[in-house]
C-alpha positions in Angstrom: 270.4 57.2 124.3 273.7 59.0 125.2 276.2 57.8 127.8 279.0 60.5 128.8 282.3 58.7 129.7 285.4 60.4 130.5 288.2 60.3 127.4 291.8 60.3 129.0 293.5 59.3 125.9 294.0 63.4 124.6 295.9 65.5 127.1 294.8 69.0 127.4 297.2 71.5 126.7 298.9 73.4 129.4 297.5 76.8 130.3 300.8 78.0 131.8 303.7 76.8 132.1 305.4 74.5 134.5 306.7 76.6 137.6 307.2 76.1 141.5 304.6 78.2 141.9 301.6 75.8 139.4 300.9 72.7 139.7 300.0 71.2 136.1 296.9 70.0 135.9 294.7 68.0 133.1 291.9 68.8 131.4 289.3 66.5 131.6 287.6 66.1 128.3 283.9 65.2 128.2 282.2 63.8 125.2 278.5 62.1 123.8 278.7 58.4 122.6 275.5 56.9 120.7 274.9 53.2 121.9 274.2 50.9 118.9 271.2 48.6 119.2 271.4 45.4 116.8 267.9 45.8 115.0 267.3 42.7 112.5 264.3 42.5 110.1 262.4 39.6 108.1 264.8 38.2 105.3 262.9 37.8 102.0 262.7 34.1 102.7 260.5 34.5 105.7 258.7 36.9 104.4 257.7 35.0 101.4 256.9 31.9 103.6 254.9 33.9 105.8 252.6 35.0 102.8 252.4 31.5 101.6 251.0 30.1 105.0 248.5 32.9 104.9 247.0 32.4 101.2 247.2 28.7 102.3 245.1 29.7 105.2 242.9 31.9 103.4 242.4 29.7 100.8 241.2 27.0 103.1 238.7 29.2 105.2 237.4 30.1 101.8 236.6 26.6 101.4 235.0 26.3 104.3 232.4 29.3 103.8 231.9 28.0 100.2 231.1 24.6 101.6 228.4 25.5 104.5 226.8 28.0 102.2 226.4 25.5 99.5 224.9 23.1 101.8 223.1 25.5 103.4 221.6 26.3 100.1 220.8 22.9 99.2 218.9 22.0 102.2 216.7 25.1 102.1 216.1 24.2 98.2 215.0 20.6 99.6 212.8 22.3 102.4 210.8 24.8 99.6 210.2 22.1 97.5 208.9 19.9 100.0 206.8 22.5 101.3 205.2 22.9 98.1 204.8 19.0 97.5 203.1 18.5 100.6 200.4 21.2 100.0 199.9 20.1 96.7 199.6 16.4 97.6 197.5 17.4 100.7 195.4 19.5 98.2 194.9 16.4 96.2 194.4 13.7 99.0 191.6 15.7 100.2 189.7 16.0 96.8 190.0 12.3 95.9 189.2 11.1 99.3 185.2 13.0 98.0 185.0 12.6 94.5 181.4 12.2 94.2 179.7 8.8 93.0 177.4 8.5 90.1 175.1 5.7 88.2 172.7 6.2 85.4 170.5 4.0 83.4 171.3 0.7 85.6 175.1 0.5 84.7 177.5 0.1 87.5 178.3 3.0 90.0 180.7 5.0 88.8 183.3 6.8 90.8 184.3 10.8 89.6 188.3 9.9 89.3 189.8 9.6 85.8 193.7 9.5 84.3 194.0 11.3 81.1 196.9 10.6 79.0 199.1 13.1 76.6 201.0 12.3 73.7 204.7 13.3 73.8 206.7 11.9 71.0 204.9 9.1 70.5 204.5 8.6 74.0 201.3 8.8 76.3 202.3 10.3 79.5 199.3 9.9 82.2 200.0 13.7 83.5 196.8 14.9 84.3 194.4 14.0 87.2 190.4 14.3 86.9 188.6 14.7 89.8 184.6 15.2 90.0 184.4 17.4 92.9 181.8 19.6 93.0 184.4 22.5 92.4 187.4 24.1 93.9 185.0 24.4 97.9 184.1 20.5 96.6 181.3 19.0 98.7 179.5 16.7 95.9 180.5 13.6 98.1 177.6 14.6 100.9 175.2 14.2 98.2 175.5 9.9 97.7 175.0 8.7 95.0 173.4 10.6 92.2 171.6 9.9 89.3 172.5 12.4 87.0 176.5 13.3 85.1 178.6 15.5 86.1 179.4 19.3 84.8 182.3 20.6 83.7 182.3 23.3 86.3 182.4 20.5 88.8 185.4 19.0 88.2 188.9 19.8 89.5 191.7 19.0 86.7 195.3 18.9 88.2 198.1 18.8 85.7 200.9 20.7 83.9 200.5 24.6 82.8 200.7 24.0 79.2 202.2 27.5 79.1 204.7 26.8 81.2 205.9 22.8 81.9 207.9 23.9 85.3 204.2 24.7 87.0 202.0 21.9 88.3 198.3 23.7 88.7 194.8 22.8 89.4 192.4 24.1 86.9 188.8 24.7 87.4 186.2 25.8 84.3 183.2 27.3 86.4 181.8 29.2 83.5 181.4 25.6 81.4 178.0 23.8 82.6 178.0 21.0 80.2 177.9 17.7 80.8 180.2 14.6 80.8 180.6 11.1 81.0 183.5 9.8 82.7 182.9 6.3 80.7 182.8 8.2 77.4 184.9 7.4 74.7 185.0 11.5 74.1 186.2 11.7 77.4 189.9 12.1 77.1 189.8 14.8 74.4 187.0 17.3 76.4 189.2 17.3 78.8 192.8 18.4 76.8 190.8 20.6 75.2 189.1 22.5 78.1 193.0 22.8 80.0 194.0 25.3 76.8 190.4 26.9 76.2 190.1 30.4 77.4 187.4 29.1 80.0 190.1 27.7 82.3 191.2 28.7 85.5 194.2 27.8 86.9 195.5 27.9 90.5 199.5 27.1 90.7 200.7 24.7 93.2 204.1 24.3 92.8 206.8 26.2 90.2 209.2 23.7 90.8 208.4 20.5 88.6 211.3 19.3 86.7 210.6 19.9 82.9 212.3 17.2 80.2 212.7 17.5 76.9 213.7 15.5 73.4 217.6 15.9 72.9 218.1 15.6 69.2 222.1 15.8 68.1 222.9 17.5 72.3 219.9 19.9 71.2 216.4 20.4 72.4 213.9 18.8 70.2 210.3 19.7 70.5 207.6 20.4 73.1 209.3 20.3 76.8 207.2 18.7 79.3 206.7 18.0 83.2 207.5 15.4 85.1 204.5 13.9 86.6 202.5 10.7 86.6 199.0 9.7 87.9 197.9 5.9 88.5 194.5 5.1 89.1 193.8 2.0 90.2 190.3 -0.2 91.5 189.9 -2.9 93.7 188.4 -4.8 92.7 189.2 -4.0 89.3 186.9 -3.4 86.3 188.2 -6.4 84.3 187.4 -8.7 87.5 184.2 -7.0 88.0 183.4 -8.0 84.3 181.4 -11.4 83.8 181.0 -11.8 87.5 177.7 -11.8 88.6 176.5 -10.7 92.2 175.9 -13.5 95.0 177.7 -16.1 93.0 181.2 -18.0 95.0 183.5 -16.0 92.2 181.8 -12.1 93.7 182.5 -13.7 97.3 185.9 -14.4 96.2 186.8 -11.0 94.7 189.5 -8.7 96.5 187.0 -6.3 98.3 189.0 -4.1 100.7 188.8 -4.9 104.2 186.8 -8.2 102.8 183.5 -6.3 103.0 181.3 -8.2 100.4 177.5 -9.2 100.3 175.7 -10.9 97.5 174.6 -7.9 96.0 177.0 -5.0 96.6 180.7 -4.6 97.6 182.6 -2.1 98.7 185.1 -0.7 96.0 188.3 1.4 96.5 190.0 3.7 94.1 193.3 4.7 94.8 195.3 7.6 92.4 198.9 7.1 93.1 201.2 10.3 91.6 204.9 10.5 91.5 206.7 14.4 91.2 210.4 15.7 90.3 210.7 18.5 91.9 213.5 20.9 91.5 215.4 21.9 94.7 217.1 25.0 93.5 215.6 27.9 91.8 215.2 27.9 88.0 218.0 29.0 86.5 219.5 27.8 82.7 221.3 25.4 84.3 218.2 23.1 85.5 215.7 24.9 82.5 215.5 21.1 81.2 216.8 17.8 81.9 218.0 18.6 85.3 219.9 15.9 87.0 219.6 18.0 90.9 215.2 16.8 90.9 214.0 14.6 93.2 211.2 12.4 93.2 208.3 12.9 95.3 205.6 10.4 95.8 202.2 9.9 97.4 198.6 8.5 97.3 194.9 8.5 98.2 192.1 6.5 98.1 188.0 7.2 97.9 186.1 3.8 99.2 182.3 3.4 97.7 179.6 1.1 97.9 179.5 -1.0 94.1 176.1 -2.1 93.4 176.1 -3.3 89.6 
């Protein structure tokens, strides 16, 4: 911006000389002055104070995202693994609750559920769940009481893959039509057998099932294995049943559910109880084995009969 000002501080010269006849007369002079603003910047000490407070603010939003995603994570994980829990246990509630009933040669009715054990360093984990069914549709419940053993191809076996100990499956053998005896001694061993023969059929129910394994020196040590466990139990049980004969004050006095007793018969309730760590975050290296993030799941159901001995 310019300002013009008149400068009266050089006198022009004189254009003639002084005479009667001219007056003398000044020149007035005319120039341009540039005004001067007073423009100050950021010093180097609030500029560096001003980055600071940002990265500080930054760094704290970060934070915040990092925080809400990780939860967000962790809740979803919780919500896919119960999803899968309750269709497995829903699966298995429904199949237990019409296992079928059998009794041959005059020994005591005998109910389709069994508990088979496996041996894991020396240990006998009660991972797998047999259930006479009728098949995978089930349905051998609407037939009472039958006289006759069950097949092979009618049972439902729900356990870990042994191909892979982070899958909990239910395995059917339809092709295998031979009979067994849920009171054999040969039991448990047709049973591990048929999960890894070539007849078997597995259906997965969940991918999720924490896997543990033997640390030896901080290294894994043999076989890994799932988490689960199975626990049959009878009421009244088979060692109360035992040396009790019908009718007598000792039958009367047995737990019977719901007290329903006569002095021939009773009515007996079996009841699998099974317990699940499930993973709540995909598989990844970090929770491959031993994974402290599982949580335990838990559930139960019952199938009620009519004991006649």
């Amino acid at each position: 911006m310019y300002l013009f000002h008149t400068d009266n501080s050089i006198a022009a010269p004189r254009v003639f000389s002084r005479s009667p006849l001219f007056i003398e007369q000044d020149c007035v002079h005319s120039c341009a002055v540039r005004k001067q603003f007073n423009r100050r910047g950021l010093t180097l000490v609030e500029l560096l104070m001003s980055m600071a407070i940002s990265s500080i603010l930054i760094v704290a939003l970060g934070g915040i995202v990092t925080a809400t995603q990780t939860a967000w994570k962790h809740t979803q994980g919780i919500e896919d693994s119960q999803a899968q829990i309750t269709a497995a246990f829903d699966r298995m509630k429904m199949m237990v609750s019409q296992a079928g009933i059998y009794q041959i040669s005059g020994q005591p009715p005998q109910v389709g559920l069994a508990v088979v054990t496996h041996t894991w360093n020396s240990i006998d984990i009660p991972d797998t769940l047999v259930v006479w069914t009728g098949g995978r549709t089930g349905g051998i419940s609407e037939q009472g009481m039958l006289t006759r053993l069950p097949t092979i191809n009618e049972l439902l076996i729900y356990t870990i893959d042994p191909n892979d100990s982070h899958n909990f499956v239910e395995i059917a053998l339809p092709a295998v039509n031979a009979s067994i005896d849920f009171n054999s001694s040969s039991f448990k061993n047709t049973i591990r057998s048929a999960i890894t023969s070539s007849s078997a059929e597995s259906a997965l129910l969940s991918n999720r099932v924490k896997s543990s394994q033997y640390m030896l020196s901080g290294r894994p040590w043999g076989a890994a294995i799932g988490n689960i466990r199975f626990d049959l139990v009878k009421s009244p049980s088979d060692t109360s049943l035992s040396g009790v004969a019908p009718g007598t004050s000792a039958w009367m006095s047995l737990p019977w559910p719901q007290g329903t007793a006569s002095a021939s018969s009773g009515l007996r309730q079996a009841t699998v109880n099974y317990e699940v760590q499930f993973e709540v975050t995909e598989r990844t290296s970090l929770n491959d084995v031993n994974s402290p993030t599982a949580l335990p799941f838990f559930g139960s159901s019952s199938r009620l009969y009519a004991y006649t001995p």
